[in-house]
C-alpha positions as CSV (number, residue, x, y, z in Angstrom):
1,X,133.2,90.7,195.0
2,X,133.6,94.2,195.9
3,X,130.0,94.6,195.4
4,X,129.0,91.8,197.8
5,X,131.4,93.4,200.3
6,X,129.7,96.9,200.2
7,X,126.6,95.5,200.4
8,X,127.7,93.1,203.5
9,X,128.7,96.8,204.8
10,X,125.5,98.9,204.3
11,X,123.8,96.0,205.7
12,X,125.3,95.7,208.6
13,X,125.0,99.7,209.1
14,X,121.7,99.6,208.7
15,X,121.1,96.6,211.4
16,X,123.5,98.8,213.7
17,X,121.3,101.8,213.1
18,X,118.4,99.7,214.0
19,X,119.5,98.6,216.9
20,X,120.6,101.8,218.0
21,X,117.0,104.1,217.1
22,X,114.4,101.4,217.7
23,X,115.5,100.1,221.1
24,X,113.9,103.2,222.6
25,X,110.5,102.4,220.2
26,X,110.8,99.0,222.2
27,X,111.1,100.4,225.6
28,X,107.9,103.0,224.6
29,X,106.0,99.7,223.7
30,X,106.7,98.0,227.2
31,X,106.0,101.1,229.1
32,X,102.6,101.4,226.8
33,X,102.0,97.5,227.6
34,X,104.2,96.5,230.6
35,X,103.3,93.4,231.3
36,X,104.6,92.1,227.5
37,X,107.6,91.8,225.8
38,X,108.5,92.8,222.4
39,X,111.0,91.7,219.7
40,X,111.9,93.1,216.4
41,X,112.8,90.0,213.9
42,X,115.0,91.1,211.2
43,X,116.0,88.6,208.4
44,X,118.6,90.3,205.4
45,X,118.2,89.9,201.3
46,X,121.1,87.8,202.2
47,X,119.9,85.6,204.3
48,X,121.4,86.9,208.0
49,X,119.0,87.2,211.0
50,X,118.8,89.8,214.2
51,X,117.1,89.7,217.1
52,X,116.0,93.0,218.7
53,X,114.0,93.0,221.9
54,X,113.0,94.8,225.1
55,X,114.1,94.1,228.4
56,X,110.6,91.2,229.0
57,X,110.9,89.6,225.6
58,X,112.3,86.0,226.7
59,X,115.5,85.6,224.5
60,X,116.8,82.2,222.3
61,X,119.3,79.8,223.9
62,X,121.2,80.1,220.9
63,X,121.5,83.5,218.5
64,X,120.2,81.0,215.8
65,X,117.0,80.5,217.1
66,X,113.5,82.7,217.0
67,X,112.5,84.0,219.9
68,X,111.3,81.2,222.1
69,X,107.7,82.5,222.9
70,X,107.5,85.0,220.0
71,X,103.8,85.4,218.3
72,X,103.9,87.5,215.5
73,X,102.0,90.8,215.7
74,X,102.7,92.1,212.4
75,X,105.3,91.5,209.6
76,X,106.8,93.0,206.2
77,X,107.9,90.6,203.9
78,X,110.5,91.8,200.9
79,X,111.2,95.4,202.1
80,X,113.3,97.7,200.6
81,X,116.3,96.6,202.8
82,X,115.4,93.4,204.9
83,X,113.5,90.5,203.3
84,X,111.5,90.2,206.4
85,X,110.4,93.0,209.9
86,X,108.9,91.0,212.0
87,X,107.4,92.4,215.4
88,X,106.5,89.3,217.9
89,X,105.3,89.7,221.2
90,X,105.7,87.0,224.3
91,X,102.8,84.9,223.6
92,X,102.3,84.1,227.1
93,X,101.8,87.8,228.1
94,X,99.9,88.5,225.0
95,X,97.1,85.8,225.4
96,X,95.9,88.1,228.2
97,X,95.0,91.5,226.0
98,X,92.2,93.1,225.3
99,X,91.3,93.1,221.5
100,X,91.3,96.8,222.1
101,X,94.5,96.9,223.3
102,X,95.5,94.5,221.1
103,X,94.8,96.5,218.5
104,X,96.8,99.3,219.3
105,X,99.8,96.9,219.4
106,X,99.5,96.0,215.9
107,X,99.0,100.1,215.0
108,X,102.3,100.7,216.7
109,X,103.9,97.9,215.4
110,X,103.5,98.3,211.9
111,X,104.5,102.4,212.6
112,X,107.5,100.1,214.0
113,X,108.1,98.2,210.6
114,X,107.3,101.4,208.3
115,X,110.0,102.9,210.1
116,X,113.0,100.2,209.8
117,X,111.6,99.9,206.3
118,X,111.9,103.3,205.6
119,X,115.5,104.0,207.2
120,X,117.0,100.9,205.2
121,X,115.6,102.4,201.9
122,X,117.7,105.5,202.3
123,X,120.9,105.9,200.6
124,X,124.5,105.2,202.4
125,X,124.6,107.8,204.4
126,X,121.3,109.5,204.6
127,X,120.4,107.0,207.4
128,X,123.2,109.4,209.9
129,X,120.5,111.4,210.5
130,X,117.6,109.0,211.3
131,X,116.4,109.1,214.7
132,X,113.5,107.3,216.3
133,X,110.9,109.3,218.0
134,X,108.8,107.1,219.9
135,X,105.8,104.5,218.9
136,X,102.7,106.1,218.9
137,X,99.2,105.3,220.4
């Protein structure tokens, strides 16, 4: 039990840390690409969901639900810390991009996913001194 309650712990940590270093990688992608809106789709080894998302991503009615026009750009499935990273895009924005541009979504989304991959792989504690430096282009 006390196992299942540490790891309840570190997971939510890591979500928290998430939140806090890859809002700003979020608002880089809508200043790159202003006229879309991103979400981060994060899904636990235990089963929890969260939804991280810039300021244009249209949200859920209900916490329980996906994003309501979320198209997946890219997506890690049975990371180190999350069973799933999924980075969606409003698919009503996104059905207007150029393939090049396009293309440079999916680079800086997966730079995206490597990242949250990589920061809930560290050990309890070694995640204090993560911080998130911006998506690239």
């Amino acid at each position: 039990m006390t196992n299942l309650i540490k790891s309840a712990a570190s997971e939510q940590d890591v979500v928290s840390l998430a939140r806090e270093s890859f809002i700003g990688e979020l608002k880089t992608l809508n200043r790159q690409h202003p006229g879309t809106g991103f979400g981060v789709a994060l899904k636990t080894h235990s089963g929890n969901r969260y939804l991280l998302a810039n300021a244009r991503m249209p949200l859920p009615a209900n916490k329980s639900e996906d994003f309501p026009t979320g198209r997946r750009v890219a997506c890690l499935e049975n990371g180190e810390g999350f069973s799933s990273i999924e980075v969606l895009a409003d698919s009503f924005a996104y059905e207007s991009i150029s393939p090049q541009t396009e293309a440079v979504i999916l680079g800086n989304a997966l730079d995206l996913i490597a990242r949250i991959d990589t920061l809930a792989s560290l050990p309890d504690g070694a995640g204090d001194q993560f911080a998130a430096t911006g998506t690239g282009g």
